[in-house]
VOPAGU-2260 file (C-alpha; in pm, 1 decimal, decimal comma):
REM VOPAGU-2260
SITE   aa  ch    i         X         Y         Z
SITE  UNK   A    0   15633,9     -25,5   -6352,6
SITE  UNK   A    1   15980,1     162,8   -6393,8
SITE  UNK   A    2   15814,9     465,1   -6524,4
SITE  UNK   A    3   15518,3     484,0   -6239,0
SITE  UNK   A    4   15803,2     479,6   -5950,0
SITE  UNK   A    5   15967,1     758,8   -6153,4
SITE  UNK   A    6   15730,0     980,1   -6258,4
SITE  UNK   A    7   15545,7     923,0   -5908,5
SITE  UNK   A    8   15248,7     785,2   -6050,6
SITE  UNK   A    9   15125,2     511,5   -5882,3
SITE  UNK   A   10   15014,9     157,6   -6029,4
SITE  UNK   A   11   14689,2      83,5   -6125,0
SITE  UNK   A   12   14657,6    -214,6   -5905,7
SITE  UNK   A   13   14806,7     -41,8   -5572,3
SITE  UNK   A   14   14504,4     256,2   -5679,9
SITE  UNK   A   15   14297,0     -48,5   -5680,2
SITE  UNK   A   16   14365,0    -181,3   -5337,6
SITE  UNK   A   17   14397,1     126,1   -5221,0
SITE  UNK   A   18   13994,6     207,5   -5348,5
SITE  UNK   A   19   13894,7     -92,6   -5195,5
SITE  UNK   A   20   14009,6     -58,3   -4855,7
SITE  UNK   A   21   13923,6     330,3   -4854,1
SITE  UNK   A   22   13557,1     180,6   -4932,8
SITE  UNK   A   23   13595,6     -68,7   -4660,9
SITE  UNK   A   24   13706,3     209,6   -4376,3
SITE  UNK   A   25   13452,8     429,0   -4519,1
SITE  UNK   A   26   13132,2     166,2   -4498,5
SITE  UNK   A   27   13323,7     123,0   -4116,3
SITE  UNK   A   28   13250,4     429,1   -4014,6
SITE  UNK   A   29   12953,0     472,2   -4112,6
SITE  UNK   A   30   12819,5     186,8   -3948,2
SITE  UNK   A   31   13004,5     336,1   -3630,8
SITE  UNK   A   32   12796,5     658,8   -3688,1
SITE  UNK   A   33   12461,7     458,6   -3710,8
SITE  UNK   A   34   12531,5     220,5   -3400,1
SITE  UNK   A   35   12601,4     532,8   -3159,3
SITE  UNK   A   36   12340,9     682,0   -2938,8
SITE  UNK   A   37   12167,1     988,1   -3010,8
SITE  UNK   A   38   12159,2    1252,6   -2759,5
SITE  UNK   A   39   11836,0    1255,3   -2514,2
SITE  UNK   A   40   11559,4    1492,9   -2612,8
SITE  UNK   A   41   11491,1    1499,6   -2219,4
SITE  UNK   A   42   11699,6    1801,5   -2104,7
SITE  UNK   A   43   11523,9    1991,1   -2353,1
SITE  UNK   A   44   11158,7    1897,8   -2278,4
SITE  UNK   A   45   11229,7    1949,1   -1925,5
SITE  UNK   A   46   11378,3    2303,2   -1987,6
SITE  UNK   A   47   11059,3    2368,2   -2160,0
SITE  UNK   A   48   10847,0    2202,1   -1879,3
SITE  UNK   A   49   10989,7    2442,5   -1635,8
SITE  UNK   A   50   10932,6    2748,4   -1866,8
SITE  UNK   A   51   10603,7    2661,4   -1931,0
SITE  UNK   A   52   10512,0    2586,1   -1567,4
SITE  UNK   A   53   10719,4    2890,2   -1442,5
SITE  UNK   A   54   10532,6    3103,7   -1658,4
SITE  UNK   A   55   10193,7    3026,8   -1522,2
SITE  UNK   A   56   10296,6    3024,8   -1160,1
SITE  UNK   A   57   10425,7    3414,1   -1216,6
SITE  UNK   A   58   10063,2    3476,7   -1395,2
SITE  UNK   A   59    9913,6    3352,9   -1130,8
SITE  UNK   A   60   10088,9    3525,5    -859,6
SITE  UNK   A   61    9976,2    3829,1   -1038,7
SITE  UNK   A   62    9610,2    3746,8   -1047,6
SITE  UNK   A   63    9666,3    3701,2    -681,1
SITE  UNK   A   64    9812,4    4030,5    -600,4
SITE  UNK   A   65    9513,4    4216,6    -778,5
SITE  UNK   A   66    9291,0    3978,0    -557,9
SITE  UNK   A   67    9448,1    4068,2    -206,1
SITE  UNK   A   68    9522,0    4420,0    -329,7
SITE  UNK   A   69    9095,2    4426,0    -413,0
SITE  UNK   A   70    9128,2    4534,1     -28,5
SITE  UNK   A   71    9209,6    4856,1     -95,3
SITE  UNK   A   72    8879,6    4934,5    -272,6
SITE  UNK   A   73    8694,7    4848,0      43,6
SITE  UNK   A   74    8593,2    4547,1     273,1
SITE  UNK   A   75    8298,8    4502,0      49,5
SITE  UNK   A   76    8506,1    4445,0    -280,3
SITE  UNK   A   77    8742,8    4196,9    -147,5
SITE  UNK   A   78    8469,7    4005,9      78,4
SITE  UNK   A   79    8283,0    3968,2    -310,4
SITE  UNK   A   80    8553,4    3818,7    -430,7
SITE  UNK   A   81    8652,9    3598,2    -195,0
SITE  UNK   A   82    8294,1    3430,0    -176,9
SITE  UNK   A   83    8263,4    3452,4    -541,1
SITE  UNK   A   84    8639,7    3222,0    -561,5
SITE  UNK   A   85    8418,3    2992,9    -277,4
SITE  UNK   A   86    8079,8    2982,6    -538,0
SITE  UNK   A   87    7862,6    3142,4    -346,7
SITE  UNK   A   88    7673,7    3361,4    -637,2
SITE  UNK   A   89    7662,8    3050,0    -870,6
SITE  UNK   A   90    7530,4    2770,5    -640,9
SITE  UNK   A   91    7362,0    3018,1    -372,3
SITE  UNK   A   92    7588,1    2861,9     -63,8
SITE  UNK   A   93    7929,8    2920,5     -25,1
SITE  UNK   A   94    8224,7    2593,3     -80,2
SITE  UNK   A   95    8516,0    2685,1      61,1
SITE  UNK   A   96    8674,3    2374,7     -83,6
SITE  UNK   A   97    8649,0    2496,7    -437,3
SITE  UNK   A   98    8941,2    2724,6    -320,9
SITE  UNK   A   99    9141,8    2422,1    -216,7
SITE  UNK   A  100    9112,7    2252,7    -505,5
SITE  UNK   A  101    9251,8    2559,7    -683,3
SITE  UNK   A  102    9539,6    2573,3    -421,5
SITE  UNK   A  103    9614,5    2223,9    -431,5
SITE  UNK   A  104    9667,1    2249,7    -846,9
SITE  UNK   A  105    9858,3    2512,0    -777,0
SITE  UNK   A  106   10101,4    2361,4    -529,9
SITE  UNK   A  107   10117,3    2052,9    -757,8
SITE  UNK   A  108   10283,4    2285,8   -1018,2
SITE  UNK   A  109   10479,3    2479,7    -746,7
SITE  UNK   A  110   10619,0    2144,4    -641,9
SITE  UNK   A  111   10694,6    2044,7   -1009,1
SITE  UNK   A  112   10848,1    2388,9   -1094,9
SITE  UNK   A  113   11076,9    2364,8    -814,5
SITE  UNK   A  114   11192,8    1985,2    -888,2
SITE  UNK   A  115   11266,7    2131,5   -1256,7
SITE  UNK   A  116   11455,6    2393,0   -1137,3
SITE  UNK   A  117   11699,7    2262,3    -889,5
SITE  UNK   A  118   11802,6    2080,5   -1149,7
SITE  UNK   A  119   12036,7    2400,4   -1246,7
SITE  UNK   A  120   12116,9    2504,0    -852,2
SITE  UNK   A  121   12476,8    2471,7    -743,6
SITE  UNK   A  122   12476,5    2124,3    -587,2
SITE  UNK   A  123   12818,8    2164,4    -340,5
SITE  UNK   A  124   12948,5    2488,2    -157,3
SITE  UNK   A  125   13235,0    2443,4    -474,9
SITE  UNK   A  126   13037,1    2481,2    -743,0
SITE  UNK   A  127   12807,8    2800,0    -552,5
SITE  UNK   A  128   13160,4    3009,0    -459,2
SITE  UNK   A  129   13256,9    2906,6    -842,4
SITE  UNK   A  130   12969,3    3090,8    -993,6
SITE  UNK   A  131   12945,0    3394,2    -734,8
SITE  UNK   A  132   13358,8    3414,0    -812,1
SITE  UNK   A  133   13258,5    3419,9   -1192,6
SITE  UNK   A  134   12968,7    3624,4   -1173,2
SITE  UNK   A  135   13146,6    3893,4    -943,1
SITE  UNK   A  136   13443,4    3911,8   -1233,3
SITE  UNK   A  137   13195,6    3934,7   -1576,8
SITE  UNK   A  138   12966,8    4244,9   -1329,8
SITE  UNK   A  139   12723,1    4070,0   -1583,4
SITE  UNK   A  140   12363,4    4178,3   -1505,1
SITE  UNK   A  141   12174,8    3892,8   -1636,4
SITE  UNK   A  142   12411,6    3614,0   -1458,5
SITE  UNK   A  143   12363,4    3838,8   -1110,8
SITE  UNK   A  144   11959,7    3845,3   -1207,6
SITE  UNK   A  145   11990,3    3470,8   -1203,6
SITE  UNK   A  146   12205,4    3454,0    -867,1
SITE  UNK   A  147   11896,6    3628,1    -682,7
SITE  UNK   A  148   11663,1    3360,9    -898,1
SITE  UNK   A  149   11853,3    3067,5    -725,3
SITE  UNK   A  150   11827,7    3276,0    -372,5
SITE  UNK   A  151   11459,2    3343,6    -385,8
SITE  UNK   A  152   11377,3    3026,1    -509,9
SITE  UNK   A  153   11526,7    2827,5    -233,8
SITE  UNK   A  154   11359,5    3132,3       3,7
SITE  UNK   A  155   11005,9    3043,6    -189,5
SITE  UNK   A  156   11017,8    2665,8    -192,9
SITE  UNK   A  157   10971,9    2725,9     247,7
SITE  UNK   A  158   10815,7    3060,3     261,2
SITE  UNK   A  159   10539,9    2959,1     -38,3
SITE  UNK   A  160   10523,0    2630,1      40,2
SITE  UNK   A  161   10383,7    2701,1     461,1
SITE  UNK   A  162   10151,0    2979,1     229,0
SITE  UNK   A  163   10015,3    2751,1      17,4
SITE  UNK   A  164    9922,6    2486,5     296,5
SITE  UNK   A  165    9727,1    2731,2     549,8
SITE  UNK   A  166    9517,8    2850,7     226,3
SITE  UNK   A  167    9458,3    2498,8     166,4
SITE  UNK   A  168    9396,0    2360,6     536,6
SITE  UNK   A  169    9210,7    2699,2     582,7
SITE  UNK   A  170    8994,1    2826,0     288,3
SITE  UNK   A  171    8743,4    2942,3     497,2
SITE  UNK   A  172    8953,1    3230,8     660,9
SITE  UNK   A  173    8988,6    3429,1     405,8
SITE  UNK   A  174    8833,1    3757,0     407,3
SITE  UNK   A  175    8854,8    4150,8     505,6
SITE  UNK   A  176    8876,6    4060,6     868,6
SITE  UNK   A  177    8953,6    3676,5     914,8
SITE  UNK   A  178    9336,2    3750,6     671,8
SITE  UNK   A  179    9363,1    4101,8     839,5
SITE  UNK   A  180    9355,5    3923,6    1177,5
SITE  UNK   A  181    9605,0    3682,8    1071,4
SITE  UNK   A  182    9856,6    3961,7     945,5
SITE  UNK   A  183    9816,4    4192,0    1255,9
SITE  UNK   A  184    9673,1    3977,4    1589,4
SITE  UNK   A  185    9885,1    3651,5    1436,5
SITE  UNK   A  186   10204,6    3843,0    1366,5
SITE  UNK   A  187   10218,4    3712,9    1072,0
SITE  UNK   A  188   10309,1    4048,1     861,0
SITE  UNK   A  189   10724,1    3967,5     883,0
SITE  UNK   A  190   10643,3    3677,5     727,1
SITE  UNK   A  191   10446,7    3817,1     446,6
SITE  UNK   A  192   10711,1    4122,1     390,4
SITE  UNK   A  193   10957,5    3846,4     323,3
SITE  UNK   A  194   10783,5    3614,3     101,1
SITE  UNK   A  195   10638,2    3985,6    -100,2
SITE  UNK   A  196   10984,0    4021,2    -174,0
SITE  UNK   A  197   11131,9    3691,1    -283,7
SITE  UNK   A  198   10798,0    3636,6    -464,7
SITE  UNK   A  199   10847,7    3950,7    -695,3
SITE  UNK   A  200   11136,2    3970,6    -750,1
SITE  UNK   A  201   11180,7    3591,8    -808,2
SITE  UNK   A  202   10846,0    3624,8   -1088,3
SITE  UNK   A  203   10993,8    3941,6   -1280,7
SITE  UNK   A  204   11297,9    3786,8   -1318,2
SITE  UNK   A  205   11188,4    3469,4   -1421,6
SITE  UNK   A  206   10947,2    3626,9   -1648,5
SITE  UNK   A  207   11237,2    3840,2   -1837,5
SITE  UNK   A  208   11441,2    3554,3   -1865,1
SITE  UNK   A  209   11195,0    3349,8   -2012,7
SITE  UNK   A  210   11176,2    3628,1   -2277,4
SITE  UNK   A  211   11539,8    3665,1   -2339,7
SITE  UNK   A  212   11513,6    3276,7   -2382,9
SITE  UNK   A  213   11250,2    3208,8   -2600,1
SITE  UNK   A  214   11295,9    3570,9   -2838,6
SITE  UNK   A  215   10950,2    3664,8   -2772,0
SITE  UNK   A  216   10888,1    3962,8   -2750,8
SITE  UNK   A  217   11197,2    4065,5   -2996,1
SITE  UNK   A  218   11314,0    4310,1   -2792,0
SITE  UNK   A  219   11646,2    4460,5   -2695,5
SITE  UNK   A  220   11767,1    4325,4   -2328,8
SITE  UNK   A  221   11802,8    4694,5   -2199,9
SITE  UNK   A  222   11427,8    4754,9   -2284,0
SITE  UNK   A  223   11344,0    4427,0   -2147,3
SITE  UNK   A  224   11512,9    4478,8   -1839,5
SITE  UNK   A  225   11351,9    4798,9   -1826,9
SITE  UNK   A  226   11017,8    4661,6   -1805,6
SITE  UNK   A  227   11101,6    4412,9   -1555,0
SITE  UNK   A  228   11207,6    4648,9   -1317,5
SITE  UNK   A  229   10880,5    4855,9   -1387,1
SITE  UNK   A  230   10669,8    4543,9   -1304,5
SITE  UNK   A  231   10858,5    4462,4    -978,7
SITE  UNK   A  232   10846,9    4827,5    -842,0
SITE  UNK   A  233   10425,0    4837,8    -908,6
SITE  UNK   A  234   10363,9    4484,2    -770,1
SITE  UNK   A  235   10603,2    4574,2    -474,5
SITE  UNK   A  236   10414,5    4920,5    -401,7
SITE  UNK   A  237   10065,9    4743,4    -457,0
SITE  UNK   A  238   10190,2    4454,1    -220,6
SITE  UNK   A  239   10333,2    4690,1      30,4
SITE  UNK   A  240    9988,7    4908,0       6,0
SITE  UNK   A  241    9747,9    4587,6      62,2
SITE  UNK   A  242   10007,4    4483,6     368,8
SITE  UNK   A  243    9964,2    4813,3     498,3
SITE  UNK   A  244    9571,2    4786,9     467,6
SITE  UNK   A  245    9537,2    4445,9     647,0
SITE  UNK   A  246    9733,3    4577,6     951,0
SITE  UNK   A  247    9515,5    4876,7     993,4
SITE  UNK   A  248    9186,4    4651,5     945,6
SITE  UNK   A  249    9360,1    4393,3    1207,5
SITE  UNK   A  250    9515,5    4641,5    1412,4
SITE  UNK   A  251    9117,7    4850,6    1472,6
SITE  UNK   A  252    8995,0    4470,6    1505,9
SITE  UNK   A  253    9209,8    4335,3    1746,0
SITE  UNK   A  254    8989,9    4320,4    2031,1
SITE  UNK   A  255    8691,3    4137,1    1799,9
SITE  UNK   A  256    8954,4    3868,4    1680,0
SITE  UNK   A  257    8761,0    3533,5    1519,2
SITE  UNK   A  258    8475,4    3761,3    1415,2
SITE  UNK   A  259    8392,0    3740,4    1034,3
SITE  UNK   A  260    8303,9    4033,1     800,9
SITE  UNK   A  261    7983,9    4035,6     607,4
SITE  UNK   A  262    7863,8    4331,7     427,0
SITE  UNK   A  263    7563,7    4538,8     508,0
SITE  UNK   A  264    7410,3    4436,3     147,6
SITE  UNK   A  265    7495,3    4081,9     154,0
SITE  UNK   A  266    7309,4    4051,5     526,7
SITE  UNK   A  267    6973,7    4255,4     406,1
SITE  UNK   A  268    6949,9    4027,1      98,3
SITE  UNK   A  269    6971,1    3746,5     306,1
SITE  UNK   A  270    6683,0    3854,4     510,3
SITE  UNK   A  271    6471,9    3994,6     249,0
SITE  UNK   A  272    6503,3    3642,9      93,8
SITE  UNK   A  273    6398,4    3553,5     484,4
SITE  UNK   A  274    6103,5    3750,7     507,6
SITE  UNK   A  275    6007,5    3607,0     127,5
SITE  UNK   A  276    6004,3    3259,5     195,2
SITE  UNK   A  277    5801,6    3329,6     519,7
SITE  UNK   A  278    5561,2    3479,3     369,2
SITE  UNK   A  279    5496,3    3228,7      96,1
SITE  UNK   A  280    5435,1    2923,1     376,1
């Protein structure tokens, strides 16, 4: 015992005790390990819910620009597709309701996309000057990209949202004259100008962020970033060009307003087929 306390070496039964209540602490914590709470999976599978839905809303809105910008191939080519949408060459008889059914899927995942998102708004005046403060200091591009994301999307939950309800109350009015009248006789073209905008540029953004978030493509930002501004400036001029087409259609209809557009084609084929079952009673 004399020669442990001089030589520093402790006793063998102090080592002992000393094993046994290391062992004790260590089975302690452990069980304190086991008994917390893991962290919720939720955020996550809500961040992914939002991509995922985000992603097919800015398809989508692509689709539809190619649709309303059919109008500058002629009355003809977006009057075909409008009816085709309604089922009109596969049942023989146009349903007008198959397009709200389409809209009101759509607005379902509008409505969802938008609850995901504001999830990540500023929720006081504080917190908003916080972030602009921040965001002005870093001059970082991708935190200003998503300052306009949080201003377009609070633009588009109104502006998309009174869209999305006349093409569902109102299937029926689409067409070369029956939108053209809406833009020009209803003054409605301020309104459209606006929501072009925030639409756009809200859907390119997204769209690159969800690729700087998810690593696919694997792509440098600056290239990225490059292509995102490519895809705004043609959707822009293409939405622009189409606006500009349904004013001059509305503006040379004005006096004939409520009068619907059916191709020369479309109205001899209707009366050959007519003339056909006439002559077969």
């Amino acid at each position: 015992m004399v020669f442990a306390r001089k030589t520093g070496i402790m006793p063998r039964s102090r080592i002992n005790n000393l094993v046994q209540t290391m062992s004790h602490e260590t089975i302690l914590i452990h069980v304190g390990l086991a008994d917390k709470p893991r962290k919720s999976r939720w955020p996550a599978r809500l961040d992914l819910l939002q991509s995922a839905t985000g992603l097919f809303l800015a398809l989508f809105m692509w689709l539809h620009m190619f649709f309303v910008g059919s109008i500058l191939l002629g009355k003809d080519v977006f009057w075909t597709i409008a009816r085709l949408f309604e089922g009109l060459f596969i049942f023989g008889k146009a349903y007008p309701w198959l397009v709200s059914c389409v809209v009101g899927f759509v607005a379902l995942v509008f409505v969802s996309h938008a609850l995901l998102a504001v999830r990540k708004f500023p929720i006081n005046y504080r917190q908003w000057r916080t972030i602009r403060a921040h965001t002005k200091v870093m001059q970082h591009e991708d935190s200003t990209l998503w300052m306009w994301q949080v201003y377009t999307g609070f633009l588009l939950f109104f502006l998309a949202s009174a869209h999305l309800y006349q093409m569902f109350v109102w299937p029926q009015d689409i067409g070369p004259y029956a939108s053209s009248d809406r833009v020009w006789s209803d003054m409605v073209w301020p309104f459209y100008i606006v929501m072009l905008l925030a639409v756009e540029l809200h859907g390119c953004i997204g769209l690159y962020r969800l690729t700087v978030k998810w690593g696919w493509p694997n792509a440098p930002r600056e290239t990225l970033r490059k292509v995102k501004w490519g895809l705004t400036t043609f959707f822009l001029v293409l939405g622009v060009a189409s606006l500009i087409a349904y004013m001059k259609i509305g503006y040379e209809h004005r006096t004939q307003v409520g009068e619907r557009y059916t191709p020369a084609w479309f109205v001899e084929k209707e009366a050959s087929a007519h003339r056909n079952q006439g002559d077969g009673q």
